[in-house]
VEXDREN-900327 format. One record per atom (N, C-alpha, C, O): y negated, z, x negated. Coordinates in steps of 0.2 Angstrom, whole numbers, plus 5000, padded with zeros to 4 digits. Each point is the difference from the previous one (the first is absolute). Layout:
% residues N
YZX/...
END
This chain:
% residues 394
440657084211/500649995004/500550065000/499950054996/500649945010/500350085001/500549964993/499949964996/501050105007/500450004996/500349935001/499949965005/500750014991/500449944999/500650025008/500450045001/499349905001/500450005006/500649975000/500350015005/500149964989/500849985001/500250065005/499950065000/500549905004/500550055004/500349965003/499949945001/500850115002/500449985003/500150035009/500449995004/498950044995/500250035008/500149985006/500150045005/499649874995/499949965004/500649964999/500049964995/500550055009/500849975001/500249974988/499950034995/500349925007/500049994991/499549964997/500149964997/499350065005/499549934999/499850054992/499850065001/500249924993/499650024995/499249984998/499949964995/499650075009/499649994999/499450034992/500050064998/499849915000/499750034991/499349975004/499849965004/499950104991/499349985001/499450074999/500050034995/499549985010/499750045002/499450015004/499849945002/500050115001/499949995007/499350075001/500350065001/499149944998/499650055001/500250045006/500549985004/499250094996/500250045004/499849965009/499649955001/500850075004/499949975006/500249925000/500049975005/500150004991/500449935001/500650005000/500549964998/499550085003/501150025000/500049945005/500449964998/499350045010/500349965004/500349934996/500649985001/499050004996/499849934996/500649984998/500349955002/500150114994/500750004996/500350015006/500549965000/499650075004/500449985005/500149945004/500549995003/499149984998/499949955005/500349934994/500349965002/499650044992/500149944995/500850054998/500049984994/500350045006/500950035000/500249955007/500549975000/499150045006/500349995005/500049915002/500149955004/499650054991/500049914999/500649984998/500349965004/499950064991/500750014997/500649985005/500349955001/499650115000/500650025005/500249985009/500550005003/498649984998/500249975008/499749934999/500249965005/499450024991/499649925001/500449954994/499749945001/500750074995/500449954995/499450004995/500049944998/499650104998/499850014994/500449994994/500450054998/499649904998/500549994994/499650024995/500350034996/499049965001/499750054997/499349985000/499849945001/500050134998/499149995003/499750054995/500350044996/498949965007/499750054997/499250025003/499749955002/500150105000/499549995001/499550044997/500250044996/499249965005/499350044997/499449995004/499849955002/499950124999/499350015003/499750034997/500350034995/498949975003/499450034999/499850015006/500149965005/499550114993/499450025006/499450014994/500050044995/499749945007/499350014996/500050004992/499850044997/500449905002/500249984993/500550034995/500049994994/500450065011/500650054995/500749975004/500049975006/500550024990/500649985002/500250085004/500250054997/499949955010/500450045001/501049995004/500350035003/499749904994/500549985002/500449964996/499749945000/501250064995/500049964997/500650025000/500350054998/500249875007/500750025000/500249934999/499649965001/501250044997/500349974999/500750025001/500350064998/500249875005/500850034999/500349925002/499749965003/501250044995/500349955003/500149974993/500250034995/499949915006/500149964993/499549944999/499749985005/500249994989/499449974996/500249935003/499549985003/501149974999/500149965001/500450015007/500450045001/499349925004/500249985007/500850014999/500350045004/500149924992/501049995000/500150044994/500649994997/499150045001/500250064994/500050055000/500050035005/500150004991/500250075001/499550064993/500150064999/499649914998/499650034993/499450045005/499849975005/500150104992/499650035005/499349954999/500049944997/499650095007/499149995004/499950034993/500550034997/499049975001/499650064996/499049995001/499749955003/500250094994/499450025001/499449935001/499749995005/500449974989/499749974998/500549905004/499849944998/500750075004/500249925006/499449985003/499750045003/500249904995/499549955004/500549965004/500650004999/499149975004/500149955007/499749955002/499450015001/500849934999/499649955003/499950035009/500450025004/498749974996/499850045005/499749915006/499750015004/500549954995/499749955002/499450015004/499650024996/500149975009/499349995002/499650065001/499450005001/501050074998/499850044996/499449954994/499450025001/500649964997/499749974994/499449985004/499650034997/500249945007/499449985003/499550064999/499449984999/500950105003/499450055001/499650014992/499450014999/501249984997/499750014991/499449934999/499549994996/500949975007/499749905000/499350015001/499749984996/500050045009/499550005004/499650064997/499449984999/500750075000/499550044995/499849964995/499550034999/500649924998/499849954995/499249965000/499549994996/500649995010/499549975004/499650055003/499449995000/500850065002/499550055002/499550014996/499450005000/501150034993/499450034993/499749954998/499450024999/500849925000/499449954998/499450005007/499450004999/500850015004/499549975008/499450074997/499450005000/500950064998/499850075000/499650014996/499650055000/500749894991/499650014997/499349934999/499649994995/500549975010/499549975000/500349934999/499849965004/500650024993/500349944996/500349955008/500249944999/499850075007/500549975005/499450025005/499750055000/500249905004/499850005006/500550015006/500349945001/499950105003/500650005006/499849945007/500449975004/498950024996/499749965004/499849924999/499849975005/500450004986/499849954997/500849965003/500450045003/499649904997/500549975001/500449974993/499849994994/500750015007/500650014992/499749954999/499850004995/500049935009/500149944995/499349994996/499949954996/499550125005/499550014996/500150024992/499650024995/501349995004/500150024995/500949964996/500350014995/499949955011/500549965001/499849955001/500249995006/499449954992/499849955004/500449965002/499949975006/500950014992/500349965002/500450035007/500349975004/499750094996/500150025005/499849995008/500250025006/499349944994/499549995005/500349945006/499849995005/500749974992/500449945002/500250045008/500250065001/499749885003/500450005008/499850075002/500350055002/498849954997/499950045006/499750054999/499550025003/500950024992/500150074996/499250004996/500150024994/499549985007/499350024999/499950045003/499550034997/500749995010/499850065002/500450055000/499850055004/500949954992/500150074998/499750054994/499949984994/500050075009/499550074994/500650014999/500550005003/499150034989/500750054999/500250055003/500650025000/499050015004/500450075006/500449975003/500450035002/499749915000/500449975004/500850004995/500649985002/499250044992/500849984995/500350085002/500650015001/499050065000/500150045001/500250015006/500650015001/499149985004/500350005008/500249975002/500050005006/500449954991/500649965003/499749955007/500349985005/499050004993/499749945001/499749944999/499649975003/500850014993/499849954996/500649945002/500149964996/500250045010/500249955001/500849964995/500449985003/499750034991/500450004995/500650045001/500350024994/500050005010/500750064999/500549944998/500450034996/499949905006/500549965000/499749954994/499450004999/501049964999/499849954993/500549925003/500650014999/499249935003/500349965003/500949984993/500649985002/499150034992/500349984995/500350074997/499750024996/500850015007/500050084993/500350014994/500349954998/499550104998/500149984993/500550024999/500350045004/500149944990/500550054998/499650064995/499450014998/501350035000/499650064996/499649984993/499550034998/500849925001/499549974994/499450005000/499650034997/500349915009/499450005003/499550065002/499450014998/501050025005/499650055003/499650044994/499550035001/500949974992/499950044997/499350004994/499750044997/500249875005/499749954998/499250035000/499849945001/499850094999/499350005001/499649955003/499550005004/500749934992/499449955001/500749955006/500049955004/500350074994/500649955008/500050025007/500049965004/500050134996/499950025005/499349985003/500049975005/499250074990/499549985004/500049915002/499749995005/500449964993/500049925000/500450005006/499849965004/500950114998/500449955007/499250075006/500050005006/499950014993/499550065006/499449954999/499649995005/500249994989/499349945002/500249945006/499649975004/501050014995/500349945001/500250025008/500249965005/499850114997/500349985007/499350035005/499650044999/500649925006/499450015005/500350065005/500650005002/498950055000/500150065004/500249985006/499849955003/500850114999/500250015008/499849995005/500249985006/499150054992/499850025006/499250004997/499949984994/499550025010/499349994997/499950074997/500150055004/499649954988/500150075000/499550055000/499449985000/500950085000/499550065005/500049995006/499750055004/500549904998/500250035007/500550035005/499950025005/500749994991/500650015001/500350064993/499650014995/501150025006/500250024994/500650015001/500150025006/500349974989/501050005001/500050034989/499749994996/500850035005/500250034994/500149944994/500449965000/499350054996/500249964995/500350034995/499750054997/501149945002/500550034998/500149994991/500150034995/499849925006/499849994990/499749954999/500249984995/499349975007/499249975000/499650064999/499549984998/500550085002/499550055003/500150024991/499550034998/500949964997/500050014993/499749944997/499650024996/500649935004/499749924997/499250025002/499650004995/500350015011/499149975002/499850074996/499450004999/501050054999/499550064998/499949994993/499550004997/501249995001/499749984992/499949934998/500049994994/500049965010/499549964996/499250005001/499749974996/500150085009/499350044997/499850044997/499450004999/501350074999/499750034995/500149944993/499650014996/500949955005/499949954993/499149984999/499750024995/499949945010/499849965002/499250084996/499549994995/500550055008/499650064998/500150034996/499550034999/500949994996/500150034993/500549984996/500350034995/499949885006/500350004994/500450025001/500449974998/500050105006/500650014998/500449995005/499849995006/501150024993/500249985005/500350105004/500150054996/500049955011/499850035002/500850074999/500050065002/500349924995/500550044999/499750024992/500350054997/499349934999/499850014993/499450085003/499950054998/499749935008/499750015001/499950095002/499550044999/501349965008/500250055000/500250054994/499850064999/500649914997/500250034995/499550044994/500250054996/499049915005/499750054995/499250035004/499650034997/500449955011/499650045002/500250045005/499650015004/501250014997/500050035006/500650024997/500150065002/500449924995/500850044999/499850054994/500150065000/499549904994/499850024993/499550085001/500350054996/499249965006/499750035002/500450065005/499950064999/500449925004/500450075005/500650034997/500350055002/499849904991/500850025001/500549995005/500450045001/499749905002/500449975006/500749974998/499949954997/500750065003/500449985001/500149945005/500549995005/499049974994/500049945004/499949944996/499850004994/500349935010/500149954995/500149945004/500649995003/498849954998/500249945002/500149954997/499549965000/500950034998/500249974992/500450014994/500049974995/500650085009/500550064993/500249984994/500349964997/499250095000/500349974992/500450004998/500350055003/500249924993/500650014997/500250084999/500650025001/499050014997/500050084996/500350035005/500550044999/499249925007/500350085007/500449975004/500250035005/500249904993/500449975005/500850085000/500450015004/499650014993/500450064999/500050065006/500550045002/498849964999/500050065006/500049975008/500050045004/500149904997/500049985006/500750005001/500449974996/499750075010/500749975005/499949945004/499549975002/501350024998/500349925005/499750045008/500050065001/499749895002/500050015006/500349965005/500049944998/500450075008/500249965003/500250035009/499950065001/500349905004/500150015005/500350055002/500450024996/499650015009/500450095002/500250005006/499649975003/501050055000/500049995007/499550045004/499850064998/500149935008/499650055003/500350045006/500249975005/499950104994/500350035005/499949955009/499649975003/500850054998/500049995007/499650015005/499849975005/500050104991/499750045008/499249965001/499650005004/500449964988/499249964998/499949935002/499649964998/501050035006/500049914999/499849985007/500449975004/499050054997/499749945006/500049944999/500149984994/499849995012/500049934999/499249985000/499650035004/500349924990/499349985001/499649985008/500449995005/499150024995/499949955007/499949944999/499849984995/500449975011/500349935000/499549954996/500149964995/499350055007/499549964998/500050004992/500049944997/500050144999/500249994993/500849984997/500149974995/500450055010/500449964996/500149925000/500549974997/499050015007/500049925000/499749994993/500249964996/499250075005/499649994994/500349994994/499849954996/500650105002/500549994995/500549975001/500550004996/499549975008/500949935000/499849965001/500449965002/499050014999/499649944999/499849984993/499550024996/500949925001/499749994992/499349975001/499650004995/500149985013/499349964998/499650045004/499549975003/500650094998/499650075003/499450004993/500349984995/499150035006/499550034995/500550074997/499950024994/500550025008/500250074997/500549964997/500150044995/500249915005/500850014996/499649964993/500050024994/499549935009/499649964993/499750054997/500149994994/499650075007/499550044997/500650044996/499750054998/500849965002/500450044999/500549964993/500450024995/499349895007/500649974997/499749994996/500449984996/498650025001/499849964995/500250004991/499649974996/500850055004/500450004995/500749985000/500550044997/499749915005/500750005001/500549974992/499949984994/500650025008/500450075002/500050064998/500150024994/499650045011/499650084999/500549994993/500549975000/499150064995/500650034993/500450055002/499950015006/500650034988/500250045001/499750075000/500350024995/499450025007/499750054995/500050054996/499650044998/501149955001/500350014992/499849974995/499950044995/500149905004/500049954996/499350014996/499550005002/500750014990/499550014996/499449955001/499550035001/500549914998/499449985002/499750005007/499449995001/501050015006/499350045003/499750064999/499450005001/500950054997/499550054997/499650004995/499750054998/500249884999/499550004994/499749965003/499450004997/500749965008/499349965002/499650055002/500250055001/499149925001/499650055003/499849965006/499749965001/500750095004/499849975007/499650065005/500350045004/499149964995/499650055005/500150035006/499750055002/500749905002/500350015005/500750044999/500150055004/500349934994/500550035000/500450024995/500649975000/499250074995/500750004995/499650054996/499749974995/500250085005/499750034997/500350065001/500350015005/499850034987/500750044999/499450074999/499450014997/501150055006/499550064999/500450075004/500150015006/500050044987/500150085004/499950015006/499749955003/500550115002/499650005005/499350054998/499550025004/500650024989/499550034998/499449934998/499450025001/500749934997/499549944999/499749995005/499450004999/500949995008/499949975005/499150085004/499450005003/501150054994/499750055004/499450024997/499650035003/500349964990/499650014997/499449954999/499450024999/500849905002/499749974999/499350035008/499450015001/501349985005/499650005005/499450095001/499550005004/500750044994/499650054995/499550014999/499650055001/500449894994/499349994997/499549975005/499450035000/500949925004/499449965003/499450075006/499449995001/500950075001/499850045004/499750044995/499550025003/500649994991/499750074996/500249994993/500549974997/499250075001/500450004992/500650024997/500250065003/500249934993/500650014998/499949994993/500049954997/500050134998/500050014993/499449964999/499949964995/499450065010/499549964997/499849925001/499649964997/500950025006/500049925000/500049995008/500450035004/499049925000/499950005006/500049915001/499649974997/500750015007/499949924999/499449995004/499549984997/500850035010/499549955005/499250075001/500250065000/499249925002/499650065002/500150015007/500549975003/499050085001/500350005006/499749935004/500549975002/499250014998/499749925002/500349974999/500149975005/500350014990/500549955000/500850035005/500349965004/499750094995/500550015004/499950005009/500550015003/498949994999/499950005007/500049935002/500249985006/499649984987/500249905002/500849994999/500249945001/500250104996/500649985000/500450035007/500549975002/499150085002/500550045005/499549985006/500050035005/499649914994/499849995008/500249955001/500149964996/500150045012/500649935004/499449944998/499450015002/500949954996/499949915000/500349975003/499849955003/501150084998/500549945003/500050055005/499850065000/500549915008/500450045003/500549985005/499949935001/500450095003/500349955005/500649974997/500250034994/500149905011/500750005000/499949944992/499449974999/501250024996/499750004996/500549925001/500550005004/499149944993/500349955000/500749984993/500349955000/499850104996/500549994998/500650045001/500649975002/499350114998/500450045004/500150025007/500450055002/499349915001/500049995007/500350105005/500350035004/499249994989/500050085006/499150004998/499549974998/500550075004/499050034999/499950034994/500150065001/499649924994/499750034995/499250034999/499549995002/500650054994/499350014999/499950004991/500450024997/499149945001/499950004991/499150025000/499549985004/500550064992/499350014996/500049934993/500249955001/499550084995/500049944994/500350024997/499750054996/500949925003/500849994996/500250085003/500150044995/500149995011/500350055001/500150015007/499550015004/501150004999/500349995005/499850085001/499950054996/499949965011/499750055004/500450045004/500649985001/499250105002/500450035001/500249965009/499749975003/500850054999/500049995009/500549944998/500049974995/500450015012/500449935003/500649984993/500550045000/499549924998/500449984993/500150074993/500550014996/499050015005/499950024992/499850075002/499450014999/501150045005/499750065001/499850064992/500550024997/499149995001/500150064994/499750085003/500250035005/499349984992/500250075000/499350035006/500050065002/499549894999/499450025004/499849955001/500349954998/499050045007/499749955003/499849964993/500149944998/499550124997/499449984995/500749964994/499749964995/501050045004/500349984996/500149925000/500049975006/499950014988/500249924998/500450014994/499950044996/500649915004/500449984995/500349944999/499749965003/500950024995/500549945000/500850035000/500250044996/500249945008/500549995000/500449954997/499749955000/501050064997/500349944999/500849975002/500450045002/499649914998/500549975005/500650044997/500149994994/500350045009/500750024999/499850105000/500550045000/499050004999/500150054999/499350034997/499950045003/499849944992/499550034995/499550025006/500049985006/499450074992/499650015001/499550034997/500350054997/498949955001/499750035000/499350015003/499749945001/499850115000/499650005002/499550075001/500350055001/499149955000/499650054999/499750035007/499949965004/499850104997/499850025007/499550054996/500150054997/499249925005/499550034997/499550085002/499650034996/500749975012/500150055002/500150064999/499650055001/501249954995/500450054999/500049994993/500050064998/500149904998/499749994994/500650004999/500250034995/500449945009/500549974994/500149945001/499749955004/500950054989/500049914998/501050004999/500350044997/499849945005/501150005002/500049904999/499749955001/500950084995/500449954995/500750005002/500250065000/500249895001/500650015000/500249944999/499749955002/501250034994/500149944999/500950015000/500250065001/500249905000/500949995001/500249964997/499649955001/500750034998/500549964998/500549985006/500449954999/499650075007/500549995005/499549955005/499650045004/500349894997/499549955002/500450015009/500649995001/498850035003/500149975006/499849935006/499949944998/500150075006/499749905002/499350045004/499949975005/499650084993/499650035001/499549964997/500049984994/499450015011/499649994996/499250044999/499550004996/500750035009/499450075001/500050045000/499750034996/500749995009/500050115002/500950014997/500450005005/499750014990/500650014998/500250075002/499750054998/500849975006/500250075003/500250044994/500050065003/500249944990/500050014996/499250044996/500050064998/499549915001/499550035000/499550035004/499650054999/500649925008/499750035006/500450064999/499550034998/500950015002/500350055000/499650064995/499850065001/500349894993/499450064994/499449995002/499750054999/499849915004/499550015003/499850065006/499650055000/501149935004/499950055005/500050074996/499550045001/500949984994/499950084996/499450004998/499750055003/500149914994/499350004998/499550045005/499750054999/500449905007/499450015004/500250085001/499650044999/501049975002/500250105003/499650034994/499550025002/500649984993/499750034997/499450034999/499850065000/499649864999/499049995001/500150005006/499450005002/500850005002/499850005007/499549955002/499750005006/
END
């Protein structure tokens, strides 16, 4: 890594960190977050070819406070959490233990009720499976619940006939994953991250916050959005969302009332889909690994990584009512979820987070905020440090 990038030379933004030679853009363009897009504090991180050449941070640790960011601030990264979720399922498929092609209810049998025998697990990954809305939704308790959650997802009959169709399943997409990792190793899927994928890398990540680290996480909360950013959705999606019996406001609401995402026990539950706390050196690292090795430690092989970055889903999408494209658990590059190249897949998360890997170029970018916007895709925020990025590798 170059020298310690704190500086003031970008109007008063104090940015700390550091920054290999030639990523200077990087640190400029994440100052000018600060100062032109309402940045309250963030951080972000790149590897290229399993070396961190990128590692900033600046702002304050709490969205309404004022204690600095420092190195080591986590973030609730919300569906962010899907892209660490779904490596899970991949490595079991990779080491033989999961079939991507078997149907869940050959390992779920009660899941098979109203139909649902013919969703496969790929279909939990591609947002095929019919499941994004829950007629009955849970509270957080519930949700929190392992064997409540899988009983209300066996109990409800799918949308749509599934694998034929695909809409976002905004937190169904955590219940149906880990009641199959439960269902295939006994564990549950947040125990699972933690000692074959955070343990082994060294990750500042955690779907499940232990008491020990509720210390490092900042408050997050809403930000205004500059002006010059405030388009108006188009009509079709903001019906979508102001409709309570739209598929998008249900698939949105199956947890009601959303918790706080402050509130200590949402971040101790473990919800795969959404709540999942991580550096943005975590986020960049983890995604890292899956392209190459990092200190030695390599997750996915290349096989498994060309099943996670080929289109499964694509088109206009029946939750988000824009066009998506997903691999297996990994929103793709182009349309909703632009990243860094055609060959890049990752996860964004509602309000701001990002991470994702471009195999390509062989990097892997991480970024995470505390300042949430009504964003659920291409936050202008991180498209900004993408776009450096790309100046850079060309």
């Amino acid at each position: 890594m170059g020298a310690d990038a704190s500086t003031r030379a970008d109007g008063d933004v104090d940015v700390h960190g550091t920054v290999a030679e030639g990523f200077e853009p990087v640190r400029a363009a994440f100052a000018r977050n600060f100062r032109t897009l309402g940045d309250r504090g963030a951080a972000v991180a790149v590897y290229r070819d399993g070396r961190r050449v990128v590692d900033l941070w600046a702002g304050v640790r709490d969205v309404d406070g004022t204690e600095p960011w420092e190195r080591g601030t986590a973030q609730v990264v919300r569906s962010a959490t899907k892209g660490v979720a779904a490596a899970v399922l991949l490595l079991l498929h990779q080491r033989g233990e999961l079939d991507l092609d078997a149907p869940v209810g050959h390992h779920w049998p009660e899941f098979k009720a109203h139909g649902k025998e013919r969703v496969l697990v790929r279909h939990v990954l591609n947002h095929r499976a019919g499941l994004p809305a829950l007629d009955h939704p849970l509270t957080l308790r519930e949700a929190a619940d392992p064997l409540r959650s899988a009983e209300a997802l066996a109990a409800q009959p799918p949308a749509w006939e599934p694998g034929t169709d695909h809409g976002y399943h905004a937190l169904t997409y955590g219940w149906l994953l880990d009641a199959l990792v439960r269902r295939v190793t006994g564990r549950g899927s947040g125990e699972w991250i933690a000692s074959e994928i955070a343990g082994p890398l060294g990750l500042d990540l955690w779907v499940g916050l232990p008491d020990a680290r509720a210390h490092r996480v900042g408050r997050v909360g809403p930000v205004e959005q500059p002006g010059v950013l405030r388009a108006r959705p188009k009509r079709a999606v903001a019906d979508a969302y102001a409709d309570p019996a739209s598929l998008t406001r249900r698939a949105f609401a199956a947890i009601t009332p959303f918790p706080d995402q402050n509130d200590p026990a949402f971040r101790a539950a473990v919800l795969p889909a959404a709540n999942g706390i991580a550096t943005a050196d975590g986020l960049a690292r983890f995604y890292a690994s899956l392209i190459g090795p990092v200190d030695g430690v390599r997750l996915l092989d290349p096989a498994t990584v060309h099943l996670a970055r080929a289109e499964e889903s694509a088109g206009p999408d029946r939750v988000l009512v824009v066009g998506t494209r997903f691999g297996l658990g990994y929103m793709l590059h182009g349309g909703a979820s632009p990243f860094l190249g055609p060959g890049s897949f990752g996860h964004p998360g509602r309000g701001g987070s990002l991470g994702f890997a471009d195999p390509e170029t062989g990097v892997a970018f991480g970024y995470v905020t505390n300042g949430l916007r009504r964003t659920v895709t291409a936050d202008p925020r991180a498209q900004a440090l993408i776009r450096a990025v790309r100046h850079v590798v060309g």
